[in-house]
C-alpha positions in Angstrom: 153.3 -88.3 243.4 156.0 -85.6 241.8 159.1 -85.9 239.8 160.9 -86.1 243.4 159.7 -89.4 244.2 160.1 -90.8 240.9 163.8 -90.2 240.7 164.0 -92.4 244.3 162.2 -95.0 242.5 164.1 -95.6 239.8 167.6 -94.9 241.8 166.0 -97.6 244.0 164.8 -100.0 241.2 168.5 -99.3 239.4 170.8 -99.9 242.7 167.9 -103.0 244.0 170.2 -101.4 247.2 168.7 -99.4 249.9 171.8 -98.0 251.7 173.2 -97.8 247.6 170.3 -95.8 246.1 170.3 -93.4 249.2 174.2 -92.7 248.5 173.4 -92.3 245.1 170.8 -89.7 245.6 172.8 -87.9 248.3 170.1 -88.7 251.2 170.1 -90.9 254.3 168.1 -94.3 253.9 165.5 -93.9 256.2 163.8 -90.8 254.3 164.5 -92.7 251.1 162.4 -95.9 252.9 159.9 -93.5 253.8 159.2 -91.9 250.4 159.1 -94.8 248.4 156.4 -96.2 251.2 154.3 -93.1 250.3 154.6 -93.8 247.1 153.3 -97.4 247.0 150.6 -96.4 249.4 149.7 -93.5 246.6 149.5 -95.9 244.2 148.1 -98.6 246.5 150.3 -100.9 244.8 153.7 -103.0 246.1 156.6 -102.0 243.7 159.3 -103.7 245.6 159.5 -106.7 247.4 161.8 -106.4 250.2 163.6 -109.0 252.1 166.7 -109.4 254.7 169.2 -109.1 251.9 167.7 -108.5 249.1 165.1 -105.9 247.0 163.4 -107.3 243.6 160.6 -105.3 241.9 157.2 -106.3 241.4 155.6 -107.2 238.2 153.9 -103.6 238.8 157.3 -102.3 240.0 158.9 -103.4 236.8 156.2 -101.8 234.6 155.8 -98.8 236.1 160.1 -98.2 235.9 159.2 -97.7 232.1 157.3 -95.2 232.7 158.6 -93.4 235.3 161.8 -93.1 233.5 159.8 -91.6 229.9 158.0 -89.2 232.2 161.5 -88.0 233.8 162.9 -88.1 230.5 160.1 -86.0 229.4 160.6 -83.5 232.3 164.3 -83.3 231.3 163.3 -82.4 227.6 160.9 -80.2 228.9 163.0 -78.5 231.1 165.7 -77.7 228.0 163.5 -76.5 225.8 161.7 -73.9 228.0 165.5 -72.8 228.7 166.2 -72.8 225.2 163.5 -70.7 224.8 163.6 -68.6 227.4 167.5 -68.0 225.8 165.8 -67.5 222.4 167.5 -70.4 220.8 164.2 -72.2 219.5 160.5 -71.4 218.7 158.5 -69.3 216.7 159.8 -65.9 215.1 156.5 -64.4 212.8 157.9 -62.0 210.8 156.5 -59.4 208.6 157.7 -57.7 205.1 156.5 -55.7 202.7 156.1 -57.1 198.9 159.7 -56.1 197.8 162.3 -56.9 201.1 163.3 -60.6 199.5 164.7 -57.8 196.9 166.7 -56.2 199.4 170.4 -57.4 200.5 169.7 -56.3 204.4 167.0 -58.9 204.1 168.8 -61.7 202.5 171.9 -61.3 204.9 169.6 -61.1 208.2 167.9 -64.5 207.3 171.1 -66.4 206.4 172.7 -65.1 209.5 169.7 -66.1 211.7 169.2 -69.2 210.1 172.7 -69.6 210.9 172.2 -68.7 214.6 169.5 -70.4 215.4 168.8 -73.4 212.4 166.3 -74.4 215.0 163.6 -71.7 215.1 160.9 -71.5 213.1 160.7 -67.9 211.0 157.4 -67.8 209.6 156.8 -65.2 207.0 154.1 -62.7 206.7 153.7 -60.6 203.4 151.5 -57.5 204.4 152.3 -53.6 203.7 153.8 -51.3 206.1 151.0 -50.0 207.9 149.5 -53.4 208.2 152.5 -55.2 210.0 152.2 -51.7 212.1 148.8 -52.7 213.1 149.9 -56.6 213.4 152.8 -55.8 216.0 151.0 -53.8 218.5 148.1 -57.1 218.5 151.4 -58.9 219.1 150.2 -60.4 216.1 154.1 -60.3 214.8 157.2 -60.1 216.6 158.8 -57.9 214.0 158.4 -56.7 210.8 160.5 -55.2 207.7 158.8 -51.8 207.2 159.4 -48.5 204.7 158.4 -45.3 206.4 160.4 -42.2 204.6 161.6 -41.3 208.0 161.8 -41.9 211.7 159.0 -39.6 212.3 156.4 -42.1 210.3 157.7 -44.8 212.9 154.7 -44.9 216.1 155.8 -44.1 219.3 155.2 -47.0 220.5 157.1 -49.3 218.0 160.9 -49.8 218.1 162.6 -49.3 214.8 166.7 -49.4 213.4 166.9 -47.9 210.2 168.7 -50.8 208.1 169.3 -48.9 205.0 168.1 -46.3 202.9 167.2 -46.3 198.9 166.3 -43.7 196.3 163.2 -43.3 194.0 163.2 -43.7 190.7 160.8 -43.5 187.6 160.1 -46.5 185.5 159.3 -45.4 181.8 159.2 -47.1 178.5 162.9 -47.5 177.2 161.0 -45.1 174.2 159.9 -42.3 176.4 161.5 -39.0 175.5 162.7 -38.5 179.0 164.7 -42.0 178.6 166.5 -40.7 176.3 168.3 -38.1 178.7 170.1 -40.3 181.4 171.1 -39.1 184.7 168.7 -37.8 187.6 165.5 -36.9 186.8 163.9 -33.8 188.7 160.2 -34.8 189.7 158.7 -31.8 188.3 159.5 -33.1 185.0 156.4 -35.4 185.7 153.9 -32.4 186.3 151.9 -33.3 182.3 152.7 -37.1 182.2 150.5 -40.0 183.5 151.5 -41.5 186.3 150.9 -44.9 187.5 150.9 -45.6 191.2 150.1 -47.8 194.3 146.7 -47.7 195.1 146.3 -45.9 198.4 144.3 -49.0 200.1 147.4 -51.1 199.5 149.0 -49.2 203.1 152.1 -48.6 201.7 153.7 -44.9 203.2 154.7 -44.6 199.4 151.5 -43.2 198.8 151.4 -40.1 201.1 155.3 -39.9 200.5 155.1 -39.4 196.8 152.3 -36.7 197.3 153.9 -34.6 199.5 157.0 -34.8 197.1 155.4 -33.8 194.1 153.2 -30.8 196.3 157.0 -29.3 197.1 157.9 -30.0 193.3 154.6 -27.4 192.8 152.1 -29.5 191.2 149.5 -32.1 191.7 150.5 -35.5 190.1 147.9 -36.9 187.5 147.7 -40.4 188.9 145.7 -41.9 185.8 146.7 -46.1 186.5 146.6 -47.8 190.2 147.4 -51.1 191.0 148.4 -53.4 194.4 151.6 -55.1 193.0 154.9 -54.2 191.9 154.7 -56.5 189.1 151.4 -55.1 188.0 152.5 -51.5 188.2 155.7 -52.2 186.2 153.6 -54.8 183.7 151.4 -51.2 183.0 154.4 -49.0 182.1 155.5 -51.2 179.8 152.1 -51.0 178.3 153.2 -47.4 177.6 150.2 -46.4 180.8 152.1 -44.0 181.9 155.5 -43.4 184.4 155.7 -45.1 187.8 157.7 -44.0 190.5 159.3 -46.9 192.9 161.8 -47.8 194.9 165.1 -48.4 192.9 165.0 -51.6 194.5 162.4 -52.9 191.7 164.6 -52.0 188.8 165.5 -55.9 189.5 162.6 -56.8 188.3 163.5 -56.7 184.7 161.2 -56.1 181.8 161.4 -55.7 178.4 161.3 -52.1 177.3 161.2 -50.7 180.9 164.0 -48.3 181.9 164.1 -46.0 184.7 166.1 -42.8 186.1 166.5 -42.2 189.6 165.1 -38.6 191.0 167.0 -35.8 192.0 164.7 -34.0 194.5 165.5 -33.8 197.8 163.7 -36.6 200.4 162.8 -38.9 197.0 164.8 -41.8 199.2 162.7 -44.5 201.1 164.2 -46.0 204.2 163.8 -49.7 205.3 163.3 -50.4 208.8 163.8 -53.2 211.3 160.6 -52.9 214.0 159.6 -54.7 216.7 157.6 -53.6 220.0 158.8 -51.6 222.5 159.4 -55.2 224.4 160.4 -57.2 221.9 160.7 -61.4 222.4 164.1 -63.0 222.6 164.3 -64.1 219.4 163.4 -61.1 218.0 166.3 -59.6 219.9 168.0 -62.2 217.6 167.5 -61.6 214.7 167.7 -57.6 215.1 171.3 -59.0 215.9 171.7 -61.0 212.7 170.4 -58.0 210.9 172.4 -54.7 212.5 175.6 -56.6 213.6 
């Protein structure tokens, strides 16, 4: 039995007609007589009785019209939805950010214009550092991912990445540090004697080997004397007078009390945010690169 034979069935048990189901269908009667014989004999069970001018159903005929029309019904829904999919207009997107993206205006824009696109997928969300949602999309473990990588040579070769937007570093001080009081850019070498607090290099954030190699070309070593995982944390410890952070200027929205911050001057102390995806990315992640770039 297949979905063939169940559309004759119920043109048949709609029309009670031979000559007016096989018009309906587009077919000559005979086949039509033919495959509904099969089909009893299949089922080894009468659906129609048939006379010299007239067809009724069965009592078996008339219950198994209910059912053949859900499961065509259910073949039609099925059929639409794998096209919908296949179109990327529903499904699954599993997307990954790093801790501070909500922060960012690219990412508020690209989910209200997706959302807006395509109200019927499903975005699930997946906090998790950069190098993390690295490891994720080549598992196929995400179908994209909000990275920061300093530049496109930190981006794998074998990951797709647009650069949405690029931000500067700042420090974070107490609003009573001396070098609050000076306003304006602030040249990293300036941090060469204070305590720093930073990102602790097992969170996976690029920050890490970023800020190094800026303060190596400023000429010293930086005297990392705080770490911590989150944002909130690291700000939380400069306003404990710990010591001078340096992050994203994204963060300065996170406002505490008697936390300032100055934005550096050195060259390269900018972080870029990235849209990736694999090399083949799904439909929907097409999508929403859309939403995001256009």
């Amino acid at each position: 039995m297949d979905l063939r034979q169940l559309r004759y069935f119920v043109a048949l048990a709609e029309e009670l007609h031979f000559t007016r189901a096989a018009q309906r269908l587009g077919m000559a009667q005979p086949p039509l007589s033919q495959q509904i014989r099969q089909l009893e004999a299949e089922l080894d069970t009468k659906l129609f009785e048939r006379g010299t001018r007239h067809v009724a159903l069965t009592e078996a005929g008339k219950v198994f019209l209910t059912e053949a029309r859900a499961t065509l019904a259910q073949a039609r829904r099925a059929e639409l939805v794998a096209r919908r999919a296949g179109r990327g207009e529903i499904g699954e997107l599993r997307m990954g950010l790093f801790a501070s993206a909500p922060l960012l205006p690219a990412f508020t824009r690209a989910v209200l214009a997706f959302r807006a696109r395509l109200p019927d997928v499903h975005l699930t969300l997946r906090e998790s550092p950069t190098l993390e949602q690295v490891d994720a999309l080549r598992r196929g473990e995400l179908d994209a991912g909000f990275l920061r990588c300093p530049s496109a040579e930190h981006i794998p070769v074998d990951i797709a990445a647009v650069e949405l937007l690029r931000e500067p570093l700042m420090a974070m001080m107490r609003s009573d540090h001396p070098l609050a009081a000076e306003g304006g850019p602030l040249q990293l070498s300036r941090l060469a004697e204070e305590k720093l607090i930073f990102f602790s290099a097992a969170v996976g954030t690029t920050l890490h080997a970023q800020f190094l190699g800026l303060c190596r070309a400023a000429g010293f070593a930086p005297q990392i004397t705080q770490t911590a995982r989150e944002n909130s944390t690291l700000i939380g410890l400069v306003a404990a007078g710990l010591g001078i952070a340096v992050m994203p200027a994204s963060l300065a929205q996170i406002q505490v009390a008697e936390v300032t911050h100055r934005p550096l001057a050195d060259t390269g102390a900018t972080t870029s945010i990235w849209l990736a995806t694999p090399c083949q990315p799904t439909a929907l992640a097409r999508a929403f690169l859309a939403c995001a770039t256009g």
